[in-house]
Structure formats: C-alpha cells, structure tokens
The first five atom37 places (N, CA, C, CB, O) and aatype in JSON, in Angstrom:
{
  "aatype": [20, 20, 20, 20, 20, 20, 20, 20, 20, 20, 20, 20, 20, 20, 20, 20, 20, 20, 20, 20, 20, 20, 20, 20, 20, 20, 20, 20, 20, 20, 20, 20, 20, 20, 20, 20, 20, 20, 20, 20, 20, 20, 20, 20, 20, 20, 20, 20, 20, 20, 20, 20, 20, 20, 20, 20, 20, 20, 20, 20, 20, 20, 20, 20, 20, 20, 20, 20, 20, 20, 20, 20, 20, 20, 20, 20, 20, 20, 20, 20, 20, 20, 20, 20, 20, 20, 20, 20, 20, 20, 20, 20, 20, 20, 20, 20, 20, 20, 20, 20, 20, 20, 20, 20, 20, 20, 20, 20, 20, 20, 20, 20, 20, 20, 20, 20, 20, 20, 20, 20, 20, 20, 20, 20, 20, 20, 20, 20, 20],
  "atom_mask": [
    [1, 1, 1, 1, 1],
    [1, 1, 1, 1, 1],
    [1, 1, 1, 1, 1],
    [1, 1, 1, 1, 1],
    [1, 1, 1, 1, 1],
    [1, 1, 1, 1, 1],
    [1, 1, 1, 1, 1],
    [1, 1, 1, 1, 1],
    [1, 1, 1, 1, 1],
    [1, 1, 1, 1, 1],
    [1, 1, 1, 1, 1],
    [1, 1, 1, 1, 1],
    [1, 1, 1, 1, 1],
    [1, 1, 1, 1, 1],
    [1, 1, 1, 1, 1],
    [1, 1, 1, 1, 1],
    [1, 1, 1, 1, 1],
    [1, 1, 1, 1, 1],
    [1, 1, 1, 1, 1],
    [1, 1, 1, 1, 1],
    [1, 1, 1, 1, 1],
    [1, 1, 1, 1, 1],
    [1, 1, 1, 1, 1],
    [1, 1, 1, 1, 1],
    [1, 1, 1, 1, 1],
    [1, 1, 1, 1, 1],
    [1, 1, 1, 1, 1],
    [1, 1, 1, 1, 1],
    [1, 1, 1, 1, 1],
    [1, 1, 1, 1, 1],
    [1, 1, 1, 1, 1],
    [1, 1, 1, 1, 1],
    [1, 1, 1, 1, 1],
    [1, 1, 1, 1, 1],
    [1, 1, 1, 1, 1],
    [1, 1, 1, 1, 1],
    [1, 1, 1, 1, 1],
    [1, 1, 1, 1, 1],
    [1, 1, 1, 1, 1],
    [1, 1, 1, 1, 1],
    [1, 1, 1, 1, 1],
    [1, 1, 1, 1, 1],
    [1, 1, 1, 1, 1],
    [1, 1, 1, 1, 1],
    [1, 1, 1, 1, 1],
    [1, 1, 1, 1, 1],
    [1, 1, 1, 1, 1],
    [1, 1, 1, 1, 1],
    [1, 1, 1, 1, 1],
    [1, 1, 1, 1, 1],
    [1, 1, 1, 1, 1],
    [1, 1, 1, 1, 1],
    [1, 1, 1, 1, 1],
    [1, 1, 1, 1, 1],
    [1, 1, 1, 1, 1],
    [1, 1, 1, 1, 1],
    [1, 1, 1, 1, 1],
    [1, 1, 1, 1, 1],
    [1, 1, 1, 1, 1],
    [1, 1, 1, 1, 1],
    [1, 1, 1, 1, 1],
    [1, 1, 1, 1, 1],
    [1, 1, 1, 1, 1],
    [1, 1, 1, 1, 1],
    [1, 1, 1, 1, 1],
    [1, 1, 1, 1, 1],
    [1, 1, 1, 1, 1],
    [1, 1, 1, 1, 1],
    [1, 1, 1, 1, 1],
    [1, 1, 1, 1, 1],
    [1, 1, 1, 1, 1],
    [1, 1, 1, 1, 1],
    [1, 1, 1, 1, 1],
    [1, 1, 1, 1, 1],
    [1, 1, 1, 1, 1],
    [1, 1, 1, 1, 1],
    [1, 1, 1, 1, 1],
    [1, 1, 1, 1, 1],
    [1, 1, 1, 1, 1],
    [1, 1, 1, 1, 1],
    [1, 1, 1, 1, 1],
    [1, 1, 1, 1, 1],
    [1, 1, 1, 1, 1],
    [1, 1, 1, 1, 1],
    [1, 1, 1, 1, 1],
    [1, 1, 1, 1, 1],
    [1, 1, 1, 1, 1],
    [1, 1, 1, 1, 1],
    [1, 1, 1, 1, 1],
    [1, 1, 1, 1, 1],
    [1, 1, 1, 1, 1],
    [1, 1, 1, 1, 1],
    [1, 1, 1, 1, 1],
    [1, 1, 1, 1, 1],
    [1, 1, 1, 1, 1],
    [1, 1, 1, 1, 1],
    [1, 1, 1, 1, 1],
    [1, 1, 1, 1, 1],
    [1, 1, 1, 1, 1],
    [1, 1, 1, 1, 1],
    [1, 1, 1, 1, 1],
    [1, 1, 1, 1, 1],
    [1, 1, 1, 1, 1],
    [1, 1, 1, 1, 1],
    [1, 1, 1, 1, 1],
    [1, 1, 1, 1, 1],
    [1, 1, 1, 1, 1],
    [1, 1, 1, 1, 1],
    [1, 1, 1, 1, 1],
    [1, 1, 1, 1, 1],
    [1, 1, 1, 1, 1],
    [1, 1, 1, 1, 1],
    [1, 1, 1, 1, 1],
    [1, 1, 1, 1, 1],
    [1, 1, 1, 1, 1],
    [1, 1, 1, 1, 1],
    [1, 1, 1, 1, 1],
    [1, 1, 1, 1, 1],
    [1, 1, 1, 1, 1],
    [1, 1, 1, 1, 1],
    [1, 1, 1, 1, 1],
    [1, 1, 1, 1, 1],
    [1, 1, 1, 1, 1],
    [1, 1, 1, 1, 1],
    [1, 1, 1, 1, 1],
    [1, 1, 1, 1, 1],
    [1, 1, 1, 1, 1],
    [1, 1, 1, 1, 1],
    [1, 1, 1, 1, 1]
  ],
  "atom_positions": [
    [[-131.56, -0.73, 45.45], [-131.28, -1.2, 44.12], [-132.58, -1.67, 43.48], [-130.23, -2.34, 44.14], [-133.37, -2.2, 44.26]],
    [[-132.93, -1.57, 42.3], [-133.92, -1.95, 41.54], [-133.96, -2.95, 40.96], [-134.15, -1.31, 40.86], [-133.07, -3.22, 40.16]],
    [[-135.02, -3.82, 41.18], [-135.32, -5.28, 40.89], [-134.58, -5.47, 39.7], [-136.86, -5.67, 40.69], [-133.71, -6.34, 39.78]],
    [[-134.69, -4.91, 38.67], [-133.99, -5.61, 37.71], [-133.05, -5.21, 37.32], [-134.49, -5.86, 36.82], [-132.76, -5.34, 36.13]],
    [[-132.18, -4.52, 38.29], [-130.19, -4.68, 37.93], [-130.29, -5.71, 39.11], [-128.69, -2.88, 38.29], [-129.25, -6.35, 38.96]],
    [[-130.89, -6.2, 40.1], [-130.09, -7.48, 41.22], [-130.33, -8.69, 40.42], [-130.89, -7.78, 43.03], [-129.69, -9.66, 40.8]],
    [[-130.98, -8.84, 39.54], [-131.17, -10.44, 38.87], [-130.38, -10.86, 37.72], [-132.61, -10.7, 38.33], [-130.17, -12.04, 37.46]],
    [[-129.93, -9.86, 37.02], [-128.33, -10.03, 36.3], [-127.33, -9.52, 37.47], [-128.07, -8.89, 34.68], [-126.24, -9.87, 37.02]],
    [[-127.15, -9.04, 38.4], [-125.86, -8.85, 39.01], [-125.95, -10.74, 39.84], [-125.85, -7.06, 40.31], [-124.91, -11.4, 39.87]],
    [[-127.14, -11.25, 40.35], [-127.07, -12.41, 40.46], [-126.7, -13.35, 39.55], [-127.91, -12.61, 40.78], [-125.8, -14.15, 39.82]],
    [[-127.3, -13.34, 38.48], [-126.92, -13.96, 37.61], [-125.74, -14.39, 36.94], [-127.37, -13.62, 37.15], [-125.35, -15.43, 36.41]],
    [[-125.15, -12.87, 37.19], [-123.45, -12.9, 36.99], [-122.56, -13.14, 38.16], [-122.92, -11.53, 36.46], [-121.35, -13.36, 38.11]],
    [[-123.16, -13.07, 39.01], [-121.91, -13.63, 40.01], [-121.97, -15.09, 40.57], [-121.84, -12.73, 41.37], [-121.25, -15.66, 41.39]],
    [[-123.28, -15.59, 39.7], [-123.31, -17.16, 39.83], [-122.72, -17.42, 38.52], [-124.88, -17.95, 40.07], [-122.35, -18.59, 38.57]],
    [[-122.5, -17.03, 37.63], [-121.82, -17.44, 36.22], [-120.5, -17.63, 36.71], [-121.89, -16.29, 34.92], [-119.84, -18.66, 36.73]],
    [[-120.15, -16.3, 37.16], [-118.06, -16.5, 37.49], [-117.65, -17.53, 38.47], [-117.17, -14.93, 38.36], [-116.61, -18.19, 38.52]],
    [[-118.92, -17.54, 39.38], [-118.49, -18.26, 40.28], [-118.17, -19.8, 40.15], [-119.27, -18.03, 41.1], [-117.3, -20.35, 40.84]],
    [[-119.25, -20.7, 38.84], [-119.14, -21.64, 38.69], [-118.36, -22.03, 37.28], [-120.24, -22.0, 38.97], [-118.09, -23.21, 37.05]],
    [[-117.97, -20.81, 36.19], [-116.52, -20.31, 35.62], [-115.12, -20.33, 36.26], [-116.63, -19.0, 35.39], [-114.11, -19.92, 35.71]],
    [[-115.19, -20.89, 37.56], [-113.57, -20.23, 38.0], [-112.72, -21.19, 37.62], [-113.22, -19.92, 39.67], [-113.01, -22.38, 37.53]],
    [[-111.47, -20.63, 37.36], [-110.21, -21.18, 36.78], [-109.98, -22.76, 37.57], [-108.83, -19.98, 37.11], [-109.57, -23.05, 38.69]],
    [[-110.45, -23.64, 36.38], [-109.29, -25.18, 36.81], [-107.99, -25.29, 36.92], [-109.27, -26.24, 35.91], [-107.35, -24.9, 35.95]],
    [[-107.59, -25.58, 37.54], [-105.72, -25.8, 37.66], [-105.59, -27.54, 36.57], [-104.99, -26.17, 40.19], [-106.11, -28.65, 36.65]],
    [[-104.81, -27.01, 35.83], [-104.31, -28.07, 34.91], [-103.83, -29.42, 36.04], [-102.87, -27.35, 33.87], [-103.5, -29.22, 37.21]],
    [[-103.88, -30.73, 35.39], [-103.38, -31.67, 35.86], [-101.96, -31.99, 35.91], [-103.92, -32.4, 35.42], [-101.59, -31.91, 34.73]],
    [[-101.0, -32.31, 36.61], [-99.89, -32.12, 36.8], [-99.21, -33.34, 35.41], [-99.61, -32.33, 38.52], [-99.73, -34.37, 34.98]],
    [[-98.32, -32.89, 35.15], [-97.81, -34.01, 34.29], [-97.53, -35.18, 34.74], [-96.8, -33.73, 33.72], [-96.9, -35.39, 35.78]],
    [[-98.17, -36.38, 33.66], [-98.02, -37.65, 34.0], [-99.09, -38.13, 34.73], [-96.91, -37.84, 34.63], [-98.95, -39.27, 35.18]],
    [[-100.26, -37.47, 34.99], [-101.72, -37.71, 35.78], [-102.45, -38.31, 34.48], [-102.6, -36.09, 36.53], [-102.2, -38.09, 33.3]],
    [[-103.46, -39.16, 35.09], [-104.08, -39.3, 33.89], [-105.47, -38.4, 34.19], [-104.28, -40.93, 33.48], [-105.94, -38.13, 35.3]],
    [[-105.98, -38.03, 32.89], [-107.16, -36.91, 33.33], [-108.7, -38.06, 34.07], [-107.78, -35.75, 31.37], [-108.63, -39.27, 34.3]],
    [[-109.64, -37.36, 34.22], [-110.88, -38.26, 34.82], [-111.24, -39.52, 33.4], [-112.58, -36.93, 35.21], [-111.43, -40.73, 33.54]],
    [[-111.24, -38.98, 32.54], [-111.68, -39.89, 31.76], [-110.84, -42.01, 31.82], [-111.4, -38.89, 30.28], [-111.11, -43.22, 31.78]],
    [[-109.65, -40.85, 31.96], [-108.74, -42.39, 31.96], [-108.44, -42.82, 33.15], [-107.32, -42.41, 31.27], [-108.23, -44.01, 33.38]],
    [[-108.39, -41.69, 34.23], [-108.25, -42.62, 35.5], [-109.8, -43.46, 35.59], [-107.92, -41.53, 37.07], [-109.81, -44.22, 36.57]],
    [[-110.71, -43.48, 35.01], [-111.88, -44.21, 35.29], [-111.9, -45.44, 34.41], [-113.1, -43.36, 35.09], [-112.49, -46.47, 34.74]],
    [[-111.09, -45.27, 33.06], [-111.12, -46.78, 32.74], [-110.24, -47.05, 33.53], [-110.87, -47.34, 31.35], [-110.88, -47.68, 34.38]],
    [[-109.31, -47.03, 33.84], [-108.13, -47.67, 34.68], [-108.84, -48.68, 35.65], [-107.2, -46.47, 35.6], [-108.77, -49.91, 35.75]],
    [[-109.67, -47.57, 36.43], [-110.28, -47.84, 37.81], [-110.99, -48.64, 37.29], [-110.97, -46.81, 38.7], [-110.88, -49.49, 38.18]],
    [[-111.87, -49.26, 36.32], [-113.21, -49.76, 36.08], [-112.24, -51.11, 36.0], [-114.32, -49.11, 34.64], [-112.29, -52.12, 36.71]],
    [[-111.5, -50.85, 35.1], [-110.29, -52.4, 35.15], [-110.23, -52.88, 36.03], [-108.86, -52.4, 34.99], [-110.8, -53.95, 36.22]],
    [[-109.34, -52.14, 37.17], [-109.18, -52.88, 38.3], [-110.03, -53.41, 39.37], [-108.54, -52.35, 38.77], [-109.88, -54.38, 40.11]],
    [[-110.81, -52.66, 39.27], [-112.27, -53.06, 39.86], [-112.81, -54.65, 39.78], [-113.38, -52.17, 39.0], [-112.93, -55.53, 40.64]],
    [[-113.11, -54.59, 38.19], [-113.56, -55.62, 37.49], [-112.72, -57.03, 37.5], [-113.69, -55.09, 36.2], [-113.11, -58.18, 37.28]],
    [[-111.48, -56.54, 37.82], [-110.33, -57.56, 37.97], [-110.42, -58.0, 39.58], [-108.7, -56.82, 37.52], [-110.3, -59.19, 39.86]],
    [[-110.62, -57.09, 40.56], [-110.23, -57.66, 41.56], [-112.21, -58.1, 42.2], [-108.99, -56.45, 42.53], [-112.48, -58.85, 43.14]],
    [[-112.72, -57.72, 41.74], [-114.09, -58.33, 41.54], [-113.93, -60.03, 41.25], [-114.84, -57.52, 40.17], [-114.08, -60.75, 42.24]],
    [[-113.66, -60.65, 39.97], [-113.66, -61.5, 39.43], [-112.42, -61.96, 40.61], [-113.59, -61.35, 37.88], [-112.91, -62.88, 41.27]],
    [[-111.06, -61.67, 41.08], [-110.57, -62.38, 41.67], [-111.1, -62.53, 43.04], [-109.48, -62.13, 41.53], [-110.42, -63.42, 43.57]],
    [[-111.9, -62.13, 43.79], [-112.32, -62.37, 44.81], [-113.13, -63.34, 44.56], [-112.73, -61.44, 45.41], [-113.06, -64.3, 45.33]],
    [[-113.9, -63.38, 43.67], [-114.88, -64.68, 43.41], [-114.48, -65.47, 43.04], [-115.81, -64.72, 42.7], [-115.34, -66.35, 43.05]],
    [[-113.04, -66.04, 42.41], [-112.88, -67.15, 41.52], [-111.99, -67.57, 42.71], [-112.29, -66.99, 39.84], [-111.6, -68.74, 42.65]],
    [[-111.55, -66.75, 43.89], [-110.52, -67.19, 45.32], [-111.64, -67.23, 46.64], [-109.02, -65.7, 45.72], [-111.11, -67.48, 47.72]],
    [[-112.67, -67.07, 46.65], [-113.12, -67.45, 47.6], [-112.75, -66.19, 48.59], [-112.66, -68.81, 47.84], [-112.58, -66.48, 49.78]],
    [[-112.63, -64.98, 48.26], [-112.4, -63.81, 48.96], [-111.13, -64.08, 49.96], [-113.76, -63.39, 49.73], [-111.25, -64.18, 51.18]],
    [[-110.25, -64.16, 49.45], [-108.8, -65.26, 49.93], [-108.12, -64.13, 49.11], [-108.56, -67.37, 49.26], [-107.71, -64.08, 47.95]],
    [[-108.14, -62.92, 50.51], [-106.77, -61.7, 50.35], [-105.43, -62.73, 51.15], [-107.18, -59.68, 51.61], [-104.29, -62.32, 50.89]],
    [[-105.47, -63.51, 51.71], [-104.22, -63.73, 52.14], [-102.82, -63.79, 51.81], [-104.32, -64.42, 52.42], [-101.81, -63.3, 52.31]],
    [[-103.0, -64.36, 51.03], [-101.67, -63.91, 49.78], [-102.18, -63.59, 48.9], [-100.63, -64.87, 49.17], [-103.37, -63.86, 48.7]],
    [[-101.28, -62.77, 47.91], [-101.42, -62.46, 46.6], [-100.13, -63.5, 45.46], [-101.19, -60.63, 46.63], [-98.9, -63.64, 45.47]],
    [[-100.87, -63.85, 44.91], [-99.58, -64.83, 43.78], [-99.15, -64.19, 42.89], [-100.02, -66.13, 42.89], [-99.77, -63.2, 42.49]],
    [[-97.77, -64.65, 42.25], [-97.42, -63.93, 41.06], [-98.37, -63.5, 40.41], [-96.72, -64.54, 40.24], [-98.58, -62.29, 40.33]],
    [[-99.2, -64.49, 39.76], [-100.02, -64.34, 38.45], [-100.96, -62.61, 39.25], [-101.37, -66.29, 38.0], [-101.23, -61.63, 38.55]],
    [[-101.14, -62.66, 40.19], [-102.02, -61.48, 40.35], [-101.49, -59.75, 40.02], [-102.41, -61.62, 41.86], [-101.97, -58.73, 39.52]],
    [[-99.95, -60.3, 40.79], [-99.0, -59.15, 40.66], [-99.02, -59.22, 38.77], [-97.19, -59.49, 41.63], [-99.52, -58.31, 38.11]],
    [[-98.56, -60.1, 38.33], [-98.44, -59.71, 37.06], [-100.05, -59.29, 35.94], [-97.54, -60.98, 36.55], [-100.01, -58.89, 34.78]],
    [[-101.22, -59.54, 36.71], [-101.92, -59.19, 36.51], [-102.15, -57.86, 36.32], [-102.32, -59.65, 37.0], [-102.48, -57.35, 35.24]],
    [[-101.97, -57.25, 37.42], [-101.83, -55.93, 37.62], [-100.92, -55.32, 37.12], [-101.79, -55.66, 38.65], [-101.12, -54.1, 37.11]],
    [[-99.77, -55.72, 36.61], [-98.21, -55.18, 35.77], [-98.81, -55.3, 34.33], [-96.49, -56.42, 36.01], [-98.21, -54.61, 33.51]],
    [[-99.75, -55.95, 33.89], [-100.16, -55.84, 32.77], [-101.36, -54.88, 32.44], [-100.34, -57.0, 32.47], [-101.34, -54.26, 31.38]],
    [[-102.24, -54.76, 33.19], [-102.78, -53.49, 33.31], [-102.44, -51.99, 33.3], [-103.14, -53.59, 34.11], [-102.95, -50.93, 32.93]],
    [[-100.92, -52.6, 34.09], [-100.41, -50.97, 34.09], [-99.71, -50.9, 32.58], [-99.06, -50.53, 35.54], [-99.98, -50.1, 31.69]],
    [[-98.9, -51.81, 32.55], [-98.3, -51.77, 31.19], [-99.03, -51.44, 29.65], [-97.79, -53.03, 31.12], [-98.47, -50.81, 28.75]],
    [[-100.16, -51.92, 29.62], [-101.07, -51.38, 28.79], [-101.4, -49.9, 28.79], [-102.12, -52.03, 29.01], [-101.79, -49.36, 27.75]],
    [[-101.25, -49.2, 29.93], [-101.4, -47.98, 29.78], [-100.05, -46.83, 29.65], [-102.22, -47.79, 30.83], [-100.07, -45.6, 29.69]],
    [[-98.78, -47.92, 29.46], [-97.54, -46.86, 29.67], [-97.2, -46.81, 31.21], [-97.98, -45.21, 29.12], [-96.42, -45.99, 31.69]],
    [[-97.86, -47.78, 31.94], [-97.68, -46.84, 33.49], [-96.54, -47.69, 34.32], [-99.41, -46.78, 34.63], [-96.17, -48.71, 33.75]],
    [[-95.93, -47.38, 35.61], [-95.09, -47.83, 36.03], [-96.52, -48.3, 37.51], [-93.58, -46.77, 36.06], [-97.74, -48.12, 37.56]],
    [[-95.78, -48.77, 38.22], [-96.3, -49.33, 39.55], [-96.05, -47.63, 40.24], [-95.18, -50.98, 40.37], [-96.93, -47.23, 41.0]],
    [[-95.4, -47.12, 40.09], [-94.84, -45.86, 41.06], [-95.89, -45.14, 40.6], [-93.21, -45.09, 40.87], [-96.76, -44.72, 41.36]],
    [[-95.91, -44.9, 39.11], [-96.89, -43.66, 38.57], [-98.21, -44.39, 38.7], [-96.61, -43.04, 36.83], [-99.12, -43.56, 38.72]],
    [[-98.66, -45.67, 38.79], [-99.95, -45.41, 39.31], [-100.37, -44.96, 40.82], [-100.54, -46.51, 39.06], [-101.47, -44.56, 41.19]],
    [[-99.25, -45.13, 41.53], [-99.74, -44.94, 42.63], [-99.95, -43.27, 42.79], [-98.87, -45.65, 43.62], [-100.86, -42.66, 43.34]],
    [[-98.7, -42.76, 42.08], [-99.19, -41.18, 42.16], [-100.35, -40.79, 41.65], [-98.35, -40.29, 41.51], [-101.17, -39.96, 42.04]],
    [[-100.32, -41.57, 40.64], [-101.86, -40.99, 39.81], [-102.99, -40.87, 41.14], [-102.63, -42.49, 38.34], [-103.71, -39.89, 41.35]],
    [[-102.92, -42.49, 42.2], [-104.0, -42.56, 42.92], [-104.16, -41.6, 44.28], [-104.09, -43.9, 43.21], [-105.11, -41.04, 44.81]],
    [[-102.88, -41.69, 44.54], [-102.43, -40.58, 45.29], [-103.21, -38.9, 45.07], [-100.88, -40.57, 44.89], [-103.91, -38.1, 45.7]],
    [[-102.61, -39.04, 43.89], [-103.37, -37.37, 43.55], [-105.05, -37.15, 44.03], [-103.4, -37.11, 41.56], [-105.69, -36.39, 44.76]],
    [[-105.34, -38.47, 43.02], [-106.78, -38.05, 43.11], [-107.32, -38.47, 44.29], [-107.62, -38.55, 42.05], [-108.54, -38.34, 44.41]],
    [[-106.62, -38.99, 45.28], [-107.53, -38.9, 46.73], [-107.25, -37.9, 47.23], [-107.38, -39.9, 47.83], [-108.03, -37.56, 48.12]],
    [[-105.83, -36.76, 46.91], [-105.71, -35.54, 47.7], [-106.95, -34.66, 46.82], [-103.94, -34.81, 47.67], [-107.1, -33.57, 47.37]],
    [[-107.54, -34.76, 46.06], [-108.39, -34.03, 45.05], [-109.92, -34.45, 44.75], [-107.67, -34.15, 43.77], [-110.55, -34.39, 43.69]],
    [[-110.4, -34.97, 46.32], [-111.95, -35.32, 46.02], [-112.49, -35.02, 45.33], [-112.73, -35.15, 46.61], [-112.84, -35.98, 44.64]],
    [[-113.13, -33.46, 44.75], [-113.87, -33.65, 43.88], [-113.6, -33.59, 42.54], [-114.61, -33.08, 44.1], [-114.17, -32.9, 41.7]],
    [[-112.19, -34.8, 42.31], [-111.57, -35.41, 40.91], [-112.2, -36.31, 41.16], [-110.05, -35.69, 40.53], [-113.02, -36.8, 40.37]],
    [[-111.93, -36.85, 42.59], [-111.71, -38.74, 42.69], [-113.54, -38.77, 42.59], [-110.71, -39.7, 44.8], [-113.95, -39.55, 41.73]],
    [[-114.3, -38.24, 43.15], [-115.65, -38.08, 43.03], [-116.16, -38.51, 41.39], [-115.97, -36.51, 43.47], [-116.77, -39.52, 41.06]],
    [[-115.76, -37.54, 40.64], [-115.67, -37.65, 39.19], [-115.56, -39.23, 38.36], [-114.41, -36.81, 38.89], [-116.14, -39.64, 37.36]],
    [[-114.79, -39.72, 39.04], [-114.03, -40.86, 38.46], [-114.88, -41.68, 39.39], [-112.25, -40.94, 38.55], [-115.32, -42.8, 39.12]],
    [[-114.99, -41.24, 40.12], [-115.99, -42.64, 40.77], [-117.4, -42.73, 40.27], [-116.24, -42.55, 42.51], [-117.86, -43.82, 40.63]],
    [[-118.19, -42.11, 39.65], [-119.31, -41.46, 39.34], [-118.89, -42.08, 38.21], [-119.63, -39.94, 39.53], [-119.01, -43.25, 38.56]],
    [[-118.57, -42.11, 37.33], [-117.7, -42.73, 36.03], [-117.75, -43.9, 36.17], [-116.23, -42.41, 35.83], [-118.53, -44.41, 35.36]],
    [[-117.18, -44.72, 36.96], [-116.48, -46.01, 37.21], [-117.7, -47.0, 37.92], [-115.04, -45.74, 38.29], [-117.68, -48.24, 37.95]],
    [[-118.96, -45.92, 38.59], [-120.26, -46.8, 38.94], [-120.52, -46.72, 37.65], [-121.51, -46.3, 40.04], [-119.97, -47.63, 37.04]],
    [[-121.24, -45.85, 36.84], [-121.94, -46.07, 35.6], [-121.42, -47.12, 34.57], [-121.99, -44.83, 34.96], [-122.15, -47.76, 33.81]],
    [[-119.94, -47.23, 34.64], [-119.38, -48.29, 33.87], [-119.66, -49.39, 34.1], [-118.26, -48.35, 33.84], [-120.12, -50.34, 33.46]],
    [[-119.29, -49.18, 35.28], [-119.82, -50.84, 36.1], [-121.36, -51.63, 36.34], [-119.42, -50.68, 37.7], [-121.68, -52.82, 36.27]],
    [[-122.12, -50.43, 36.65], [-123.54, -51.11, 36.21], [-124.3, -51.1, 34.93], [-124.44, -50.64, 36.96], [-125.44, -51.53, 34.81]],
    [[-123.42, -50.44, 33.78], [-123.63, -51.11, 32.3], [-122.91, -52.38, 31.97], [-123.18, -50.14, 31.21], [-123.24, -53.08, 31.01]],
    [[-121.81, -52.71, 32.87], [-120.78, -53.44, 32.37], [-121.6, -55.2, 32.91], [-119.01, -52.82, 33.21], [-121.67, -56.31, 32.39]],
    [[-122.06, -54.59, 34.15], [-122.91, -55.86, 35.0], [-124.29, -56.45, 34.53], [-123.28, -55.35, 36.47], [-124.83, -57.51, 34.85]],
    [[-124.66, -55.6, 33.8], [-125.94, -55.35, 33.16], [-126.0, -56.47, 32.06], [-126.07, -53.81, 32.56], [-126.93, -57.24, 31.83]],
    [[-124.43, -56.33, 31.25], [-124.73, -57.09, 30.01], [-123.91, -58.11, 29.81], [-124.7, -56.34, 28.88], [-123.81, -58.8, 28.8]],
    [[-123.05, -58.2, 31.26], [-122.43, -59.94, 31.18], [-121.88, -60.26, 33.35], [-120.17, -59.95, 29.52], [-121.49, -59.46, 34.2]],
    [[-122.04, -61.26, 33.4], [-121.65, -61.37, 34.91], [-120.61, -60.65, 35.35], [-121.32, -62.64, 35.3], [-120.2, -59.99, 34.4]],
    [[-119.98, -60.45, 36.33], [-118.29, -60.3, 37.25], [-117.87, -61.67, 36.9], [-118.27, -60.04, 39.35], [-116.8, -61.88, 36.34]],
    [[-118.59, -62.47, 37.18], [-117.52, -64.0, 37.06], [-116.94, -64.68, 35.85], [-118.25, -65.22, 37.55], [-116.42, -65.79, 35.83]],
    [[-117.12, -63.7, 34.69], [-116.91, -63.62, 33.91], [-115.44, -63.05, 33.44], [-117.83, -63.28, 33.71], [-115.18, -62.02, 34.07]],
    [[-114.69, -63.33, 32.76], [-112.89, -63.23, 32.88], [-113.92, -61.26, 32.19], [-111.14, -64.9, 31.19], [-114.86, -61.25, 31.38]],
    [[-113.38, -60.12, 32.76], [-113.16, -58.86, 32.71], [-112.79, -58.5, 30.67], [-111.76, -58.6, 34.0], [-111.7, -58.86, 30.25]],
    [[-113.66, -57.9, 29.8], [-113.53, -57.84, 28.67], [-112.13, -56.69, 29.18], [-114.99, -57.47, 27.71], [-111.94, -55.85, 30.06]],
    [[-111.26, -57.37, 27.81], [-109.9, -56.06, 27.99], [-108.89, -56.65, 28.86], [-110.39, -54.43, 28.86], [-107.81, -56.06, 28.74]],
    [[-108.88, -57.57, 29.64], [-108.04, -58.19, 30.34], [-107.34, -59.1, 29.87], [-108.48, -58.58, 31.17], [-107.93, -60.15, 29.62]],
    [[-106.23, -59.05, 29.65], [-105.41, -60.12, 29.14], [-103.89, -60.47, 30.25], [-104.96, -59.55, 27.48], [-102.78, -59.95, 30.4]],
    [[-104.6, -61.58, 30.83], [-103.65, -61.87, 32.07], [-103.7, -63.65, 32.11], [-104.37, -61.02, 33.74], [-104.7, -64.35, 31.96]],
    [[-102.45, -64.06, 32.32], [-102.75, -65.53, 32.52], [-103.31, -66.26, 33.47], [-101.89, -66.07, 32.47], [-103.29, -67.43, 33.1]],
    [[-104.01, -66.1, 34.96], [-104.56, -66.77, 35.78], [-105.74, -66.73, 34.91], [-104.56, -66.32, 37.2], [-106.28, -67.81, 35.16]],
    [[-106.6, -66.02, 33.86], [-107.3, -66.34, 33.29], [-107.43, -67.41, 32.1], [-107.48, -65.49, 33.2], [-108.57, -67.8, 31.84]],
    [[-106.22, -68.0, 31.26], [-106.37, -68.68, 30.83], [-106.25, -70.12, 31.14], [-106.04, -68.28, 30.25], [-106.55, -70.95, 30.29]]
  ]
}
C-alpha cells in the first residue's frame, strides 16, 4: 500500500472509532452534568458534617436524614431514584469517571473561594441554622 492512502485509512479508522454510538441514558438518570452537581452537594454537605461532628458516623440524626431528603427533593428525586441514579453510574465507570472529574474541579474552585466549614452555598437544611 502506498504511503499516502495508509494515513487517511488511519486517520479514518481513528475518527469512527472515537465516533462510536453512545447509548442514551435510561429514563429518570440524571445526565453527567447533574449527577455532578448532585454529587458536589453531597460532598460538600457531608464534608461540613464531618467537621462540625467531630467525624462522629455513629449515628446519623433526623436533621441529617432530612438533610439529605432536602437535597433530593430539590431535585424531584426520591431516596430510591437516587440510589438508582448512583447505582447506574458505578455500573458505568467511564460515566462515574466523568462526574467525578466534574465534582473535583467543582470542589477545588468551590474550596478556593470560601472554607468546607462553612454551611455549603445552596443548602438549605436546618442543622444549619
């Protein structure tokens, strides 16, 4: 073969190859964009509660559960459908990859321009007030 039909036949079979068909997200998933605010939330929430408890997983109190019921609720979500959501994207590394890659950059702009110990901008939960 002659040098210059192998460097477009390369060329093109690295095009299709990194072209190939995405499979749509199943209904009721949230896509990368929003599973990463989600994630950056909860993050930021259970960040700030480890520090304001003294890293005191031992129990969890109402106010935390409803912490988290308000998070979900802000987004439409049930406790069940987030878990599928999370579910999914750990069967789907290089989603959950995505969203994590997302959810650092958020987080070290987010750290950058005010503490963790700081009540989480967007959070509206009562152990904070």
């Amino acid at each position: 073969m002659k040098k210059s039909t192998v460097l477009p036949l390369l060329a093109a079979t690295l095009l299709l190859a990194t072209c190939r068909h995405k499979e749509p997200l199943p209904e009721g998933i949230m896509d990368t964009a929003e599973m990463a605010d989600f994630m950056t939330e909860v993050y930021l929430f259970e960040g700030y509660y480890a520090i304001t408890n003294n890293h005191n997983y031992d129990t969890v109190s109402p106010e935390v559960l409803r912490a988290y019921d308000d998070m979900l609720a802000k987004r439409g979500l049930s406790r069940a459908e987030a878990d599928s959501n999370l579910k999914y994207y750990t069967e789907h590394p290089d989603l959950f990859a995505k969203v994590n890659d997302a959810v650092l950059r958020r987080l070290e702009t987010e750290t950058k321009s005010s503490p963790v110990t700081e009540k989480p901008e967007g959070v509206e939960i009562k152990i904070f007030n």
